[in-house]
C-alpha positions in Angstrom: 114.0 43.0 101.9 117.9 42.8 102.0 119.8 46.2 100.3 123.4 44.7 99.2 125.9 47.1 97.8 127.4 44.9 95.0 130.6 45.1 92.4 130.9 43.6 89.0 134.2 42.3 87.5 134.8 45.9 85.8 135.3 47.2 89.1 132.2 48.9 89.5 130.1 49.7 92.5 126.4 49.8 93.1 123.3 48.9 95.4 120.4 46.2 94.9 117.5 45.2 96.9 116.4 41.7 97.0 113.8 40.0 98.7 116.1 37.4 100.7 119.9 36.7 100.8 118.5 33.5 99.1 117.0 35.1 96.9 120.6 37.3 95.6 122.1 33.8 95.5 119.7 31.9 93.4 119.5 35.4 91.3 123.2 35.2 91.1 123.7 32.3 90.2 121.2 32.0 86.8 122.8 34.8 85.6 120.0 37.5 86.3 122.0 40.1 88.3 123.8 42.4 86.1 126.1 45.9 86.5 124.0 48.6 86.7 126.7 50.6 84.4 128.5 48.3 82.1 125.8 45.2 81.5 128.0 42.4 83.0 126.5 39.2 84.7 130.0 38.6 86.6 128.1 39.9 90.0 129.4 39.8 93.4 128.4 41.2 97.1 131.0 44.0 98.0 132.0 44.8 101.7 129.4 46.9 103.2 129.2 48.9 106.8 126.1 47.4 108.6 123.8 50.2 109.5 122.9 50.1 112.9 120.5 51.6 114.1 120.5 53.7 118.1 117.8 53.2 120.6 114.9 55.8 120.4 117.0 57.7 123.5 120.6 58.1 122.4 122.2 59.6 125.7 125.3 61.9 125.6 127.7 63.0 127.8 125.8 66.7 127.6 122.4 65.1 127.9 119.7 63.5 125.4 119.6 63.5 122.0 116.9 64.7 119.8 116.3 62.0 117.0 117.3 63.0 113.3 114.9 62.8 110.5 117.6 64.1 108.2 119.7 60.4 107.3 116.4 58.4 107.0 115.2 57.9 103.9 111.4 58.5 103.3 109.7 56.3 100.8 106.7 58.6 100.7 106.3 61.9 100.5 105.7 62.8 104.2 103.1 65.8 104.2 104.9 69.5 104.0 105.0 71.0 107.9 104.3 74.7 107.5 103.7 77.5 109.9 101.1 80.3 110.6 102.3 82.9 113.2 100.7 85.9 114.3 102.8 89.3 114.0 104.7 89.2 117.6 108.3 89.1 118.2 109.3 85.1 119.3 110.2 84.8 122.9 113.9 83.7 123.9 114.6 79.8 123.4 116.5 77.6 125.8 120.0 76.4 125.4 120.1 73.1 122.9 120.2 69.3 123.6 123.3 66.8 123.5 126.4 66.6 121.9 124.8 63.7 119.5 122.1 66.3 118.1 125.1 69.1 117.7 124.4 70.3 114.0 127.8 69.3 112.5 127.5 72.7 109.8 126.6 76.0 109.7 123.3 75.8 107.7 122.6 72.6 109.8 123.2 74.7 112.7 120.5 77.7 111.7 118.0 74.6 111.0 118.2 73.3 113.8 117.8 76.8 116.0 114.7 77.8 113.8 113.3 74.3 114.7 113.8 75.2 118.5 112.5 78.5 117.6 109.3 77.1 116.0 108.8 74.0 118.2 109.2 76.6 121.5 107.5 79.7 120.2 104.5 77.6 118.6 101.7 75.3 119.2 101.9 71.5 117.1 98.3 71.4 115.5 99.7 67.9 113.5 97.4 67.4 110.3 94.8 70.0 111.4 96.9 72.8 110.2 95.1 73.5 107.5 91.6 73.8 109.1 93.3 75.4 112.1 95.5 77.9 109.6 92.4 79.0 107.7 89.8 79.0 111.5 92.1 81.7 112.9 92.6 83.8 109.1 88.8 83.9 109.1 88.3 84.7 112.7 86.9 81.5 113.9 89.8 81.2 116.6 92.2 83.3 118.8 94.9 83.9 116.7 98.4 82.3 118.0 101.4 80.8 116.4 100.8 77.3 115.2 102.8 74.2 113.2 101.9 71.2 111.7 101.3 69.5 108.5 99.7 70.5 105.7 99.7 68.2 101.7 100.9 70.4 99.3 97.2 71.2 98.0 96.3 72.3 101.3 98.5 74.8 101.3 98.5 76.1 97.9 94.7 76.2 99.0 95.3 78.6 102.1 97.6 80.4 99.6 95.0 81.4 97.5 92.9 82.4 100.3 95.2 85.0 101.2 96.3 83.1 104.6 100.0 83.7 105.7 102.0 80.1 106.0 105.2 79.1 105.1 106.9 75.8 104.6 109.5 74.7 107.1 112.7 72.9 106.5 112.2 70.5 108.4 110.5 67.3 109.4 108.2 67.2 112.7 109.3 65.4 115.8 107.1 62.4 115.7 107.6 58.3 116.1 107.3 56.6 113.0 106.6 52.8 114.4 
């Protein structure tokens, strides 16, 4: 699958996906590719920035670089990470990572300092969060503060059940191929 960002003879833009650049072509040519706002047939590729991708460890001049989940786009629905912690004040957190990973915003900023806060202060359970979440409510096992993954049905479950979790704003840490 290609993505080309296109532009009719009206002048306006848009995106496409097509299986080959073959495929846009032949397409093209019969006609078949049309302006997404004004209908017209008259369909050509526009200039486009390649997207390029950086290695897994993106090295800075202040050190390495955390991998962002925020400018990839999901085509699922990832499960919601949420939290469980027990009530105890969260120790102090290290100094952050590279100049790469510097949150360019303020919120970004507070995001990304929660997410330090969380990933330092807290133990990763993964997709056992919910099991985990509801084994220490009940008594099960030594309470501590955990993180992970829960679908949203899980957690509307432990919800119900009276167990304190919250969603996080954020994506876990993990490689995706």
């Amino acid at each position: 699958m290609i993505q080309y960002a296109l532009k009719c003879a009206e002048g306006h833009r848009f995106d496409s996906w097509f299986q080959s650049a073959a495929a846009f072509d032949k397409l093209a040519a019969a006609g078949m590719v049309s302006c997404a706002h004004c209908g017209s047939s008259q369909v050509e590729k526009a200039i486009m920035a390649p997207r390029v991708r950086p290695g897994r460890k993106a090295v800075s001049p202040v050190g390495e670089a955390e991998p962002s989940n925020a400018a990839a786009p999901a085509k699922m629905s990832p499960p919601a990470p949420a939290t469980a912690a027990p009530s105890r004040p969260p120790a102090a957190v290290a100094p952050g990572a590279g100049a790469l990973s510097t949150p360019s915003g303020e919120l970004e900023a507070a995001v990304a300092e929660l997410r330090r806060k969380v990933e330092t202060n807290s133990d990763y359970v993964g997709k056992d969060f919910a099991s985990e979440a509801r084994a220490m409510h009940l008594g099960d096992t030594p309470e501590r503060a955990i993180h992970g993954e829960a679908k949203p049905e899980e957690a509307k479950a432990l919800i119900e059940e009276g167990v304190p979790v919250l969603p996080l704003p954020f994506l876990p840490n993990r490689k995706t191929n």
